[in-house]
N, CA, C and O atoms as a MOPAC input file, in Angstrom:
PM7 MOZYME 1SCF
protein

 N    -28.65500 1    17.40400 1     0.02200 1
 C    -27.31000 1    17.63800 1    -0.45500 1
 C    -26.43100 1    18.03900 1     0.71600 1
 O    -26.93100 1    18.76500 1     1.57500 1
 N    -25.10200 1    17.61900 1     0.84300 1
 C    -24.32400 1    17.82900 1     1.94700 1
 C    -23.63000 1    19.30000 1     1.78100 1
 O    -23.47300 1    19.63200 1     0.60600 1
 N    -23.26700 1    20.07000 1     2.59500 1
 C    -22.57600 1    21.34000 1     2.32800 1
 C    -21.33000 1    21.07800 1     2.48100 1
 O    -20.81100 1    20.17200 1     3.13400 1
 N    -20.63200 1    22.28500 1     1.56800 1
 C    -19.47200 1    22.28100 1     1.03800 1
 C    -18.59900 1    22.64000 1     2.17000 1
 O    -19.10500 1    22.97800 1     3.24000 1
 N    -17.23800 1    22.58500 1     1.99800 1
 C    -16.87100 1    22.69500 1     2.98600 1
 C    -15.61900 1    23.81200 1     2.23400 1
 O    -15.08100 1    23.65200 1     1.13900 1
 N    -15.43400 1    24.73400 1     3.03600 1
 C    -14.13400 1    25.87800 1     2.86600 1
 C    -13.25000 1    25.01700 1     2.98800 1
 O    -13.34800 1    23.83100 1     3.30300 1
 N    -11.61800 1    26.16000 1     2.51000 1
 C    -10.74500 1    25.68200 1     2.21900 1
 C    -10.21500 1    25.61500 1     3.94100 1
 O    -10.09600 1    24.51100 1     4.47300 1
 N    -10.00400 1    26.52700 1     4.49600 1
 C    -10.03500 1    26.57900 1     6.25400 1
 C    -10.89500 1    24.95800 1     6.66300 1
 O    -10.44800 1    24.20800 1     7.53000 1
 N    -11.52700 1    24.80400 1     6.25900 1
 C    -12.30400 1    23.80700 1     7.00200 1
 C    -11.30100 1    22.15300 1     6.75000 1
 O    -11.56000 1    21.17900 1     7.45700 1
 N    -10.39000 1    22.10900 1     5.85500 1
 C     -9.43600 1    21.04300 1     5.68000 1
 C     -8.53100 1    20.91000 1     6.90700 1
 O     -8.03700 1    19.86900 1     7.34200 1
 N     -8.42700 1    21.92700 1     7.30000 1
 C     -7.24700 1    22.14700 1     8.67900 1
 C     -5.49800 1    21.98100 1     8.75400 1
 O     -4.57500 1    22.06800 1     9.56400 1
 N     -5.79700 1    21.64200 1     7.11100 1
 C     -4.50200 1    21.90900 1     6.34500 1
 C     -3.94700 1    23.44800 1     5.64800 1
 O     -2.73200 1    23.63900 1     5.59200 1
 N     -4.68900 1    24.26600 1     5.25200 1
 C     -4.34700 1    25.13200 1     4.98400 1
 C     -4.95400 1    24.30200 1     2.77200 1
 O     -5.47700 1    25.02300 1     1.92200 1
 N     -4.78200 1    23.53600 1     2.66400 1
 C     -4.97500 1    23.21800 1     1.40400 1
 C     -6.48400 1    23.11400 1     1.44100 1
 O     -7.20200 1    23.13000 1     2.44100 1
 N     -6.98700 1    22.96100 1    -0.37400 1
 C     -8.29500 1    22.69600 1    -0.67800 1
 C     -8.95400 1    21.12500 1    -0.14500 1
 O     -8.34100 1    20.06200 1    -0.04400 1
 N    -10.15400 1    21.36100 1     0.09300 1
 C    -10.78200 1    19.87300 1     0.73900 1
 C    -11.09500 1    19.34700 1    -0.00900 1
 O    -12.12800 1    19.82500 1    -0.47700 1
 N    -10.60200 1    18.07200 1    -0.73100 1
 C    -11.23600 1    17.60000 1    -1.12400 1
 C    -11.56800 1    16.04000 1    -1.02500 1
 O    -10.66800 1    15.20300 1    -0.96100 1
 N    -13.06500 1    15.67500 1    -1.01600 1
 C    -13.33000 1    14.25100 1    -0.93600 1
 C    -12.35200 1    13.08700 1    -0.92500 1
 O    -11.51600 1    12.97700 1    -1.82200 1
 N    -12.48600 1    11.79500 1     0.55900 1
 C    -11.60100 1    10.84600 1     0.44400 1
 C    -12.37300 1     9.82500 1    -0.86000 1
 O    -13.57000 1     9.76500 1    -1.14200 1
 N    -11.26100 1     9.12200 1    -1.46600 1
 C    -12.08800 1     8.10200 1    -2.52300 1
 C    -13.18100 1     7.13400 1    -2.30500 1
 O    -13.13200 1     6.29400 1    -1.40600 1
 N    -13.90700 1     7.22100 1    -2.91100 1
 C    -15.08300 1     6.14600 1    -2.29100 1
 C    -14.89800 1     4.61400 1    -3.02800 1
 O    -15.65200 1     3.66200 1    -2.82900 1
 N    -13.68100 1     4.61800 1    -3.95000 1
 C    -13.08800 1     3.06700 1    -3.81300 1
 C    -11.54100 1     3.25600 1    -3.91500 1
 O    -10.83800 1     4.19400 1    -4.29200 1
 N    -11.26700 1     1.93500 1    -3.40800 1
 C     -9.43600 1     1.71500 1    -3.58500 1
 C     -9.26800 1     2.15100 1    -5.11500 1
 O    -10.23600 1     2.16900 1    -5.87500 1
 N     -7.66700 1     2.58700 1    -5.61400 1
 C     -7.16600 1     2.62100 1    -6.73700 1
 C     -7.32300 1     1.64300 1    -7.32800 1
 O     -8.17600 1     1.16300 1    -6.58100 1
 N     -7.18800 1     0.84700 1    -8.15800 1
 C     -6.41200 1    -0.47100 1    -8.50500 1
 C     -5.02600 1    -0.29800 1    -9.06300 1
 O     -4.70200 1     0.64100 1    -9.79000 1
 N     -4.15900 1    -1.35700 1    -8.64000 1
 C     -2.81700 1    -1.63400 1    -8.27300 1
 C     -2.12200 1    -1.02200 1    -9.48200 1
 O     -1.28700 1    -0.18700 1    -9.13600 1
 N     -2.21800 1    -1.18500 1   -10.75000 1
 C     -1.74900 1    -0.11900 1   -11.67700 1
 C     -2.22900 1     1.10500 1   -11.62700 1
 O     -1.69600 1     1.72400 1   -12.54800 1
 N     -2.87100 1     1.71000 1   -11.10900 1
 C     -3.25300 1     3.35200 1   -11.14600 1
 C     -2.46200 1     3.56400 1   -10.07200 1
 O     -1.51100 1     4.32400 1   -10.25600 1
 N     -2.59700 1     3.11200 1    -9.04400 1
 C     -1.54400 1     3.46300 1    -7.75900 1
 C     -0.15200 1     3.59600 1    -8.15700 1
 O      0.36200 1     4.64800 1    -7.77500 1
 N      0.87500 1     2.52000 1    -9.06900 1
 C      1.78800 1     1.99400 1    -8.90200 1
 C      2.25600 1     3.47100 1   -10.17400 1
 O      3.26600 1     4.16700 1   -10.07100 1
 N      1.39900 1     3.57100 1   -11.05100 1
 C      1.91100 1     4.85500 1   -12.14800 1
 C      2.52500 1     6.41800 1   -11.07300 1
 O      3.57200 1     7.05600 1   -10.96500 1
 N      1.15200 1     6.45400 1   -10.47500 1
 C      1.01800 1     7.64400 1    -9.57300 1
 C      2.14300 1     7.45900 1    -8.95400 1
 O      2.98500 1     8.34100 1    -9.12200 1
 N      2.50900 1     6.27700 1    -8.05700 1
 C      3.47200 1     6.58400 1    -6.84800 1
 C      4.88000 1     6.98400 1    -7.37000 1
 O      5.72100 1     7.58400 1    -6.70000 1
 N      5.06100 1     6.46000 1    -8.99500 1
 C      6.10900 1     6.57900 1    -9.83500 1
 C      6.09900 1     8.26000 1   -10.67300 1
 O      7.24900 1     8.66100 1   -10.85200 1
 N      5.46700 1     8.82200 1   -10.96500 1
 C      5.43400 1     9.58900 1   -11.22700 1
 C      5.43400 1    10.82400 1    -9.79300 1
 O      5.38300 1    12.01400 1   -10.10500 1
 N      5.49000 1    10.45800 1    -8.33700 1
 C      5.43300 1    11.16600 1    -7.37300 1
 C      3.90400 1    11.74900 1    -7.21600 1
 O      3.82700 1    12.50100 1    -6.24500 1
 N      2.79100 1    11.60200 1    -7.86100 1
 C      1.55700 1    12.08900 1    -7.51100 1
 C      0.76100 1    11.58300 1    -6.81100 1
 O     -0.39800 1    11.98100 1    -6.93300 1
 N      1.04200 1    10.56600 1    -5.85400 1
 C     -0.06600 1    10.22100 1    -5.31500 1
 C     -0.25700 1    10.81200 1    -3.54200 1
 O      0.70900 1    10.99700 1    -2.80100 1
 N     -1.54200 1    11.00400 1    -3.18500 1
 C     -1.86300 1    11.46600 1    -2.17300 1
 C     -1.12300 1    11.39900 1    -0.99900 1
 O     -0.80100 1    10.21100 1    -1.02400 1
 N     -0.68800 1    11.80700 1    -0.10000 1
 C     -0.32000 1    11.23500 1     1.08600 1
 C     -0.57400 1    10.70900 1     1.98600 1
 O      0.34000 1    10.33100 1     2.71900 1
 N     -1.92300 1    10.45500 1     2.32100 1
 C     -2.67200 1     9.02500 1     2.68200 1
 C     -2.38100 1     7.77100 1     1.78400 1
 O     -2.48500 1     6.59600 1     2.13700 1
 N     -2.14600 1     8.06100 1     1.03200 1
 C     -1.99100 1     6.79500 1    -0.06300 1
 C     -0.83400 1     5.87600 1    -0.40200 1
 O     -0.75200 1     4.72000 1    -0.81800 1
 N     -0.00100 1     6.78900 1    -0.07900 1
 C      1.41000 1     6.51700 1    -0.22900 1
 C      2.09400 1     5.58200 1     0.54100 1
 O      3.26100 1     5.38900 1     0.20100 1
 N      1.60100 1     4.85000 1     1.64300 1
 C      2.08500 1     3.34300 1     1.94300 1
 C      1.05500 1     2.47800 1     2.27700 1
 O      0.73600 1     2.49200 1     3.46600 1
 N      0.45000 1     1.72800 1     1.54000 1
 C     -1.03900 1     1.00700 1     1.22700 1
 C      0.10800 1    -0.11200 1     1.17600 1
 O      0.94400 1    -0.37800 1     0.31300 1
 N     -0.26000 1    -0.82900 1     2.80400 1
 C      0.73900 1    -2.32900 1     2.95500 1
 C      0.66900 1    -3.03700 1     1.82400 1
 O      1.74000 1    -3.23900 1     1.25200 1
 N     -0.78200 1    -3.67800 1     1.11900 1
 C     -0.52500 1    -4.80400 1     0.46300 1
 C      0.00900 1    -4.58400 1    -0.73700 1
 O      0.68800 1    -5.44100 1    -1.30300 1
 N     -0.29700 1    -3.16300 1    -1.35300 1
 C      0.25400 1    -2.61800 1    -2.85900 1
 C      1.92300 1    -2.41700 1    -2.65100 1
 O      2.74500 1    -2.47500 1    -3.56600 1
 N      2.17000 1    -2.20900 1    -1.47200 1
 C      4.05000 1    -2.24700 1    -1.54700 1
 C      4.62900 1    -3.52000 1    -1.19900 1
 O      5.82900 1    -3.71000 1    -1.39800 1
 N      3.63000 1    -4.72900 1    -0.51800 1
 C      4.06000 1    -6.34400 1    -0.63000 1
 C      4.20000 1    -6.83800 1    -2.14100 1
 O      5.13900 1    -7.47600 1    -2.61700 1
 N      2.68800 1    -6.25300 1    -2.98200 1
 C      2.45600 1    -6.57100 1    -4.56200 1
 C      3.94100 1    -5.98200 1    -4.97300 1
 O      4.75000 1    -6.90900 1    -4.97300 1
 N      4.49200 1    -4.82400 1    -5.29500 1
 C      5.52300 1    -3.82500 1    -5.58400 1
 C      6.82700 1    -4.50200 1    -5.22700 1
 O      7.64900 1    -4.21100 1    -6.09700 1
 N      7.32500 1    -5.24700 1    -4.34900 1
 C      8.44000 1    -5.94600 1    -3.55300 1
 C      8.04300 1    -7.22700 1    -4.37500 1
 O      9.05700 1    -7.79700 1    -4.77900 1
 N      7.31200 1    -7.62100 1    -4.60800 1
 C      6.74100 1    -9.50600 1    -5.03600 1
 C      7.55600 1    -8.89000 1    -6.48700 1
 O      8.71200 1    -9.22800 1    -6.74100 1
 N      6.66800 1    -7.82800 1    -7.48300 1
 C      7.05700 1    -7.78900 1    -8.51300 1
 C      8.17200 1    -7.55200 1    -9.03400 1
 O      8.60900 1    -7.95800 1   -10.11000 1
 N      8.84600 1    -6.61200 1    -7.95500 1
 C      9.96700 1    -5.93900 1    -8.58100 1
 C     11.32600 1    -7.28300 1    -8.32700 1
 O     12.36000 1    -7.28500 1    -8.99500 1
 N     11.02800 1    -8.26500 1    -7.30500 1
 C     12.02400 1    -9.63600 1    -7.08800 1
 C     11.35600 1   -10.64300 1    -7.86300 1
 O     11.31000 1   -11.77400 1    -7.37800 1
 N     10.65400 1   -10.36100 1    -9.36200 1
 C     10.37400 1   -11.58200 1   -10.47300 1
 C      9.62900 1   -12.59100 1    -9.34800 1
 O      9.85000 1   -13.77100 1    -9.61900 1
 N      8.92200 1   -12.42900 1    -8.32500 1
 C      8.41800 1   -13.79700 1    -8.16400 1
 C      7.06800 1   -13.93000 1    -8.33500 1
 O      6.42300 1   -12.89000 1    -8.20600 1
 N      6.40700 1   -15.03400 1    -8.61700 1
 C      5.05900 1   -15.45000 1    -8.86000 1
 C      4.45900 1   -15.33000 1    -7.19200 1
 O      5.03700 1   -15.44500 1    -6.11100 1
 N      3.09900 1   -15.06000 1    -7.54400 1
 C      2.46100 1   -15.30600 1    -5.96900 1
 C      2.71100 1   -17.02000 1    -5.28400 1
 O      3.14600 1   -17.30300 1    -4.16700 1
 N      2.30000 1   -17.89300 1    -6.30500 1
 C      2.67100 1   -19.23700 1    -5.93500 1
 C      4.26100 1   -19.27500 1    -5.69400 1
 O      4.68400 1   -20.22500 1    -5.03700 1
 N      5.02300 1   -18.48200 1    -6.09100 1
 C      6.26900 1   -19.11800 1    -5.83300 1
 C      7.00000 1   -18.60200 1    -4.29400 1
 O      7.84800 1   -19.14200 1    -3.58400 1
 N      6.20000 1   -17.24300 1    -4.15900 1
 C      6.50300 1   -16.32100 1    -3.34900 1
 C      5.65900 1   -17.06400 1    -1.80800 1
 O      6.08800 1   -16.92100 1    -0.66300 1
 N      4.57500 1   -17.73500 1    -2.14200 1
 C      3.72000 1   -18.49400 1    -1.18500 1
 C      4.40000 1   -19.70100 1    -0.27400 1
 O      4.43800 1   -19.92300 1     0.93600 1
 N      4.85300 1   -20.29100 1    -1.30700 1
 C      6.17100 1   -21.37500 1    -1.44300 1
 C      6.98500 1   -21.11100 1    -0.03100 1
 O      6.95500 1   -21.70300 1     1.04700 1
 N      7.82600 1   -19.81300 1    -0.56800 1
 C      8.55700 1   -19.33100 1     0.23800 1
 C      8.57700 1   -18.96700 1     2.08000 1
 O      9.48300 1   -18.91500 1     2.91100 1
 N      6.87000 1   -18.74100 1     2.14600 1
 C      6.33200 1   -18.11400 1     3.09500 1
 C      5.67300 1   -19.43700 1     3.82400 1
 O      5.52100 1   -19.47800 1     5.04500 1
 N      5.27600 1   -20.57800 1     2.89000 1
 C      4.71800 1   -21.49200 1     3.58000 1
 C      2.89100 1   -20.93200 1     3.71100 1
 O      2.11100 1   -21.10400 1     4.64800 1
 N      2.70700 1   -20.35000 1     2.59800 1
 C      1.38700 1   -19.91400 1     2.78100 1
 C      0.77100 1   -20.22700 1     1.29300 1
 O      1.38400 1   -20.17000 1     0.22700 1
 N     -0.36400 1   -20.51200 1     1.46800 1
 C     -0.80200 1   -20.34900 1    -0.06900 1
 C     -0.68500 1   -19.22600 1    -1.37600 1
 O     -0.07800 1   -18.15500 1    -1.38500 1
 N     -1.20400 1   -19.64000 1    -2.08400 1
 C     -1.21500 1   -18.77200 1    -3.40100 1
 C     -2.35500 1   -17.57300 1    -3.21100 1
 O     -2.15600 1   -16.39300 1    -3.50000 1
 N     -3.21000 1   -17.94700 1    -2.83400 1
 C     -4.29400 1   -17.54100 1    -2.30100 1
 C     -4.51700 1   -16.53700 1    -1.16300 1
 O     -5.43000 1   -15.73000 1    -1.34300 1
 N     -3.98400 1   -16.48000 1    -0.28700 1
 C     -3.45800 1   -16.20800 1     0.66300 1
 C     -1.98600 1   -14.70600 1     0.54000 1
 O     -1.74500 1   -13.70100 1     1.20900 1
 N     -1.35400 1   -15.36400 1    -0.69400 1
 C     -0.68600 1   -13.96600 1    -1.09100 1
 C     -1.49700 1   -13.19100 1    -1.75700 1
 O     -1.55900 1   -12.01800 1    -1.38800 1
 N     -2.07200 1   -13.49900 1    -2.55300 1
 C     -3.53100 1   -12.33300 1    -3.29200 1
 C     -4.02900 1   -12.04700 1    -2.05800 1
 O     -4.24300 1   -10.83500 1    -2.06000 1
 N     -4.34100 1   -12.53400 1    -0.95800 1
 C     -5.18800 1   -11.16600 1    -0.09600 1
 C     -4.49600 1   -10.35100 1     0.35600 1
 O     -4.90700 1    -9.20200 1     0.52100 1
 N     -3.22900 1   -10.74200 1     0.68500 1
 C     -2.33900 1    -9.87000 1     0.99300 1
 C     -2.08900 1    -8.94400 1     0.57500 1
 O     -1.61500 1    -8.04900 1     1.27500 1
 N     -2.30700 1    -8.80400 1    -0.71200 1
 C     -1.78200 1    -7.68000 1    -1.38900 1
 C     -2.62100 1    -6.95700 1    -2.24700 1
 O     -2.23100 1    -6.59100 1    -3.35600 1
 N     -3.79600 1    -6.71200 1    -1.79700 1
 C     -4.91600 1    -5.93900 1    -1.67800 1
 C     -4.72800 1    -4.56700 1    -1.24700 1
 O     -3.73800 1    -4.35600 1    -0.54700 1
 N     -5.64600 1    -3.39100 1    -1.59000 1
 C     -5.62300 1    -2.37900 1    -1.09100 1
 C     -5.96900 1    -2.58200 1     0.20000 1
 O     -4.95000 1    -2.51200 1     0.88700 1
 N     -6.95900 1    -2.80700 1     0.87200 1
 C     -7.78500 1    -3.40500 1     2.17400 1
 C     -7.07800 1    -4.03000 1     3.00200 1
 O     -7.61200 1    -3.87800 1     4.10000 1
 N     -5.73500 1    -4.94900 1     3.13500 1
 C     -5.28700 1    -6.09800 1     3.57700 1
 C     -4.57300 1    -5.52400 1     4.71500 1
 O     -3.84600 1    -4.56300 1     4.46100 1
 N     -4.65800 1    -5.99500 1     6.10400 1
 C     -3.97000 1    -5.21500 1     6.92900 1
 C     -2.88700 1    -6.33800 1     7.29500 1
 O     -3.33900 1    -7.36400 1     7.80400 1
 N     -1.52000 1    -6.25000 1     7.09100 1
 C     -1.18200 1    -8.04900 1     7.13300 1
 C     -0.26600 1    -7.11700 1     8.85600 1
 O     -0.50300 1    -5.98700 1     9.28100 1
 N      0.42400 1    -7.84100 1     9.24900 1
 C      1.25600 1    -7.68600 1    10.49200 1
 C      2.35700 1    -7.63200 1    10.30300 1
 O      2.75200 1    -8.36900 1     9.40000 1
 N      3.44500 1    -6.73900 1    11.04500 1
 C      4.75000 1    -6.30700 1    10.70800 1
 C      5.58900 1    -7.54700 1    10.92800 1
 O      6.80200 1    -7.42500 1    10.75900 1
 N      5.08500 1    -8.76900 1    11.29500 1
 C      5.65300 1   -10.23400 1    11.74700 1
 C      5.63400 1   -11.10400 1     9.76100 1
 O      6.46400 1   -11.80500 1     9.18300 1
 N      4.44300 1   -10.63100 1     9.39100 1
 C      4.17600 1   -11.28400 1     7.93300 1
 C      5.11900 1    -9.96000 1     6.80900 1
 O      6.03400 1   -10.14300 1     6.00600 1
 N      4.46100 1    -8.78300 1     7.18300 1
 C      5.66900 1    -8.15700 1     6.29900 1
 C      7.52000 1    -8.37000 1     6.72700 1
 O      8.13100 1    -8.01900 1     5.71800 1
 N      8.16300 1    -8.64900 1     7.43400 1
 C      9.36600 1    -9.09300 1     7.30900 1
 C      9.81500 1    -9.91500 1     6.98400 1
 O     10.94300 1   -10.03300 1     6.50400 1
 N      8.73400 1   -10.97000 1     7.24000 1
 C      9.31800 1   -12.21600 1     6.67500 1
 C      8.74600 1   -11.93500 1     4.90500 1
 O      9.38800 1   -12.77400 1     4.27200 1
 N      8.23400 1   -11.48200 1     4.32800 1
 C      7.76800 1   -11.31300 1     2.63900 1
 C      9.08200 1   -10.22600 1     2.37400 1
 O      9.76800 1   -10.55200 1     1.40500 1
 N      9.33600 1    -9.52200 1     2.78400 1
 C     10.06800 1    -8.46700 1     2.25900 1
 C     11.82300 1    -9.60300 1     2.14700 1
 O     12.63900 1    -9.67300 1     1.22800 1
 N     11.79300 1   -10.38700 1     3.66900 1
 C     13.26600 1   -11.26300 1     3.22800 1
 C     13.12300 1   -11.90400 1     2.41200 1
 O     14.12600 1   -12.16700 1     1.74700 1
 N     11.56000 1   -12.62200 1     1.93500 1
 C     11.64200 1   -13.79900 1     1.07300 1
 C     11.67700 1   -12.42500 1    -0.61600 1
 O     11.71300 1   -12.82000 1    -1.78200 1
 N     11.66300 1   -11.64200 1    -0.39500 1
 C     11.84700 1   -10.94400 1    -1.75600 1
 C     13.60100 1   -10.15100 1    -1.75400 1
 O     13.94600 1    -9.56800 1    -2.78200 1
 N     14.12100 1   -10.18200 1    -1.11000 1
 C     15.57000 1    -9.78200 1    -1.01400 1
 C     15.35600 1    -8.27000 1    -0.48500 1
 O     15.92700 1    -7.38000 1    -1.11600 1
 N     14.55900 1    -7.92200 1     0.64900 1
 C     14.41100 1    -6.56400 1     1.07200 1
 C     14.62900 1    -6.92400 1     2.68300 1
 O     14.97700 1    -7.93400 1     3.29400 1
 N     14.20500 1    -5.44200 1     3.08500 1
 C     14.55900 1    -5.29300 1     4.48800 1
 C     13.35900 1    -4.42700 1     5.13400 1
 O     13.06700 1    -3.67000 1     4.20800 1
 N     12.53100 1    -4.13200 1     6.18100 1
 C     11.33200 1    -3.92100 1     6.50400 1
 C     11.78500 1    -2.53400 1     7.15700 1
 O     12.07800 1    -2.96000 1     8.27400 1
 N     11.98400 1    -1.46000 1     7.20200 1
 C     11.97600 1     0.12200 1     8.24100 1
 C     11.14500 1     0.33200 1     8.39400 1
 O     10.37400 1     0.13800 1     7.45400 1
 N     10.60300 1     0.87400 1     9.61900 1
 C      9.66700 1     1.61800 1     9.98800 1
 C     10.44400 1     2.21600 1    10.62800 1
 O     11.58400 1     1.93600 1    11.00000 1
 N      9.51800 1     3.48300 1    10.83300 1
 C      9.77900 1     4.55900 1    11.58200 1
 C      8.92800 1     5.58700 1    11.85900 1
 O      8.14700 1     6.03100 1    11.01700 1
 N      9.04700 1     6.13800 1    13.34800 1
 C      8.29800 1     7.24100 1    13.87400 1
 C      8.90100 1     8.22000 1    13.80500 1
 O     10.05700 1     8.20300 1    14.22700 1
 N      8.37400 1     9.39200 1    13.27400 1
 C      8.80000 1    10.70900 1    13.32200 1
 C      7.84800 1    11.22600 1    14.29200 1
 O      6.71400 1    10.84800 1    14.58400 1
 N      8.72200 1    12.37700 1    14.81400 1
 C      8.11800 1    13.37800 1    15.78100 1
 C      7.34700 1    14.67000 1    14.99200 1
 O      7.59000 1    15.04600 1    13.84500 1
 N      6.39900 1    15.21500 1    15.88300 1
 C      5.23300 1    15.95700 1    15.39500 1
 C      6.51200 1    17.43000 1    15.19400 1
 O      6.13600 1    18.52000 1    14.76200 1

């Protein structure tokens, strides 16, 4: 059995507790992030906010694929918990959905 770990031992000052040992699926995430409860590791999972941008601009993955010049197929991996796509593929999905891409670094 593994030992427990104190609340000091998070290095947050908060309780430790276990990372998930699977992804959400895309409706448990999408309730949470709406209701403001979800983790803060969790809270920008690329392919669930490509899925989130696809849905919220009515488009089909095939139609949205269309757009991108990529398959249908190809947008489902994308928009996976797992999917690490490139800030070159998220700008161009976010224009083909009527959005705009920010990032940003904050200082420590």
């Amino acid at each position: 059995m593994g030992r427990r770990r104190k609340m000091s031992e998070s290095g947050s000052g908060r309780p430790w507790r276990p990372r998930r040992g699977r992804p959400r699926s895309f409706l448990e995430w999408s309730t949470l992030r709406g209701w403001g409860k979800l983790p803060e590791d969790e809270r920008d999972v690329p392919g669930y906010l490509l899925r989130l941008a696809r849905e919220e601009a009515g488009l089909s993955q095939a139609e949205l694929g269309r757009r991108l010049g990529i398959s249908q197929q190809a947008v489902s991996r994308a928009e996976r918990w797992s999917s690490n796509p490139t800030v070159r593929l998220m700008r161009r999905w976010l224009a083909a959905c009527g959005r705009k891409l920010v990032l940003d670094a904050e200082g420590a």
